[in-house]
N, C-alpha and C positions, 0 to 999 in steps of 0.2 A: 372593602365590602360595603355596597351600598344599599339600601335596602329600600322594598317600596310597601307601605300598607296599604291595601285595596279594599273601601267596604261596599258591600253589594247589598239588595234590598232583601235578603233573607231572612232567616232567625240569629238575632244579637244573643250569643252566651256571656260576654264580655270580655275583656282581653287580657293575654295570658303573656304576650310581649309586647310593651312601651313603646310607643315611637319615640325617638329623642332628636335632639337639633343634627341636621343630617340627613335626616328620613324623607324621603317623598312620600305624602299622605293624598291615597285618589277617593275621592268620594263617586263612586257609579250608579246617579241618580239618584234611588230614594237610599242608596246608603247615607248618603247626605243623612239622614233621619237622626240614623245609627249612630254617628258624627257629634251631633246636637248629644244626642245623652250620652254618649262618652268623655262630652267637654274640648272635642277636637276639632280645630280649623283647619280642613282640608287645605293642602298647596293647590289641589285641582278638582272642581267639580265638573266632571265628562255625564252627558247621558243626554236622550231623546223629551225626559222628561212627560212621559207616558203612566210613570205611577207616582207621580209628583209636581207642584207648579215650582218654574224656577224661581230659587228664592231672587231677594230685590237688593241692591247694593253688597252683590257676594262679587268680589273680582274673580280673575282666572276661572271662568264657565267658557264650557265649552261644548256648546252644541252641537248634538249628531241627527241626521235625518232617522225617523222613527224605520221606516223600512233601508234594511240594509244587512250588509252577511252576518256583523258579529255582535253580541250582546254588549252592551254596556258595560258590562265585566272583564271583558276580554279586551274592548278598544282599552280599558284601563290598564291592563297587565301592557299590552303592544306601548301604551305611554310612557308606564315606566322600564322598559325595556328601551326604548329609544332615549330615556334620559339616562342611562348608563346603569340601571340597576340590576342589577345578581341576584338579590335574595326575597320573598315576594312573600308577604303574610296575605290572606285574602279571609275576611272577615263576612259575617254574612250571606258566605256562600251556599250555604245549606239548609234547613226546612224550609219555612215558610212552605206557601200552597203548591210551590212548585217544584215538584223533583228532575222536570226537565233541564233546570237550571241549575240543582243540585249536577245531577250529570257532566251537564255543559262543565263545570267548573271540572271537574275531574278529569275529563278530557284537557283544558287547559294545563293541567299541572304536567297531562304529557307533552303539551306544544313548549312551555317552558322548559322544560328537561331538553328537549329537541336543540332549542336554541340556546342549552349549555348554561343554563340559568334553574336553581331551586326555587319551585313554589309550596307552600304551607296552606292548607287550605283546613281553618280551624272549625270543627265542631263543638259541641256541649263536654263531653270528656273523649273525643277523639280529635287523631291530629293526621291528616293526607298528603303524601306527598309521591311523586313520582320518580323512579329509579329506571338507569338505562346503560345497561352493562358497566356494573359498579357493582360494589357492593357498600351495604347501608348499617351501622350499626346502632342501633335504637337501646337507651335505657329502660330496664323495666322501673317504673313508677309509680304502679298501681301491682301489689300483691296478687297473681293472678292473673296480670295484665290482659289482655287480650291483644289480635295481632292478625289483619288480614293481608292478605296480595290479591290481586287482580289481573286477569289480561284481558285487556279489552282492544286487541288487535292482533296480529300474526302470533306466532305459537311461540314464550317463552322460554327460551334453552338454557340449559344449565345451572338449573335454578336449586342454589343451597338455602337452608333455614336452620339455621345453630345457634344450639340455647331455645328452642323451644319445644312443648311439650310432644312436637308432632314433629321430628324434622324432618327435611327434607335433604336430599344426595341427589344430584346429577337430573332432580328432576324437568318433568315437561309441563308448563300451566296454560292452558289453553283459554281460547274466551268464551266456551262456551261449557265449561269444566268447570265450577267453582270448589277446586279440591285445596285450594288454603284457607279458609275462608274461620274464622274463628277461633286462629291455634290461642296458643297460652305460652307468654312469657317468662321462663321457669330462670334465668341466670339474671346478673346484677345486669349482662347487658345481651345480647342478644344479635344476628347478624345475617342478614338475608342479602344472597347474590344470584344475580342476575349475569353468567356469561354472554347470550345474544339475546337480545327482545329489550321489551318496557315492561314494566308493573306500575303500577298504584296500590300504594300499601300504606294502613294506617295500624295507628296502635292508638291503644288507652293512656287517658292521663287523668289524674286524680280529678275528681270534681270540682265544678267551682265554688269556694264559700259565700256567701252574700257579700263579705269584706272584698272578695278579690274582684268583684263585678264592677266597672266604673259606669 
């Protein structure tokens, strides 16, 4: 298992898994920032350098023309996807001013699924990831937990939710349905399957304490 951290120019909650020696660390653009207060030296700074000047004596920069199809976030993920990685934390993918890139990130955890690879795409106490005819089973963590799915492409089939307060048999989630949208995590573990389609589905995870934040 090889893993890649990706930080993007979002909102920093701070980090809930360690990169350790092994890890490929992408900094996309002003995640670089994010980087800096976390205490981390990127193996690779990628970006156009549009919400940030490149810094001076950083090696491995790797500039991308500002106009161009994919966000800085995403050339990231395709980097570490070509250096052989499987499992993808993406950091700062979410608030900040812009929800279009919140989005965009979401869409990517389905392009990774696609190409047989897990992305984690971490918020403040939620955690996103995309599922593709599998099925996923999540700890509850937080008493109450909370628990959505998504479709935000062709019509999901087959789609189970066991162990939660709302489940679901044999259901259909469509994308313009938001009929999963808020269940509650009621068993130790819980288990949503997807027979044909993709989801995006996140759950709760206990809040950060000020200790856990680097």
């Amino acid at each position: 298992m090889k893993r890649c951290f990706v930080f993007a120019a979002g909102t920093y909650y701070g980090l809930r898994e360690l990169p350790v020696p092994g890890d490929l660390i992408i900094a996309a653009d002003a995640g670089y920032l994010i980087c800096q207060k976390a205490g981390i030296t990127p193996d690779l700074l990628l970006g156009d350098f549009d919400s940030m000047d490149e810094p001076e004596n950083l090696p491995n920069v790797l500039r991308v023309p500002v106009e161009k199809d994919d966000t800085d976030t995403m050339l990231a993920l395709k980097e570490g996807l070509k250096q052989g990685c499987n499992e993808f934390y993406i950091y700062g993918g979410t608030g900040g001013k812009r929800l279009d890139h919140t989005l965009a990130n979401l869409q990517a955890l389905i392009w990774l699924r696609e190409h047989g690879v897990r992305g984690y795409l971490e918020d403040d106490d939620f955690i996103w990831t995309a599922i593709r005819n599998e099925t996923l089973t999540v700890k509850r963590e937080v008493e109450w937990g909370l628990f959505s799915a998504f479709c935000f492409g062709p019509p999901a089939q087959g789609v189970d939710e066991v162990g939660f307060q709302y489940p679901l048999n044999d259901a259909v989630l469509r994308a313009g349905e938001p009929l999963a949208v808020s269940n509650h995590i009621l068993e130790p573990e819980a288990a949503i399957t997807v027979r044909d389609g993709t989801l995006v589905v996140g759950w709760e995870l206990p809040r950060h304490r000020d200790t856990d934040i680097l």
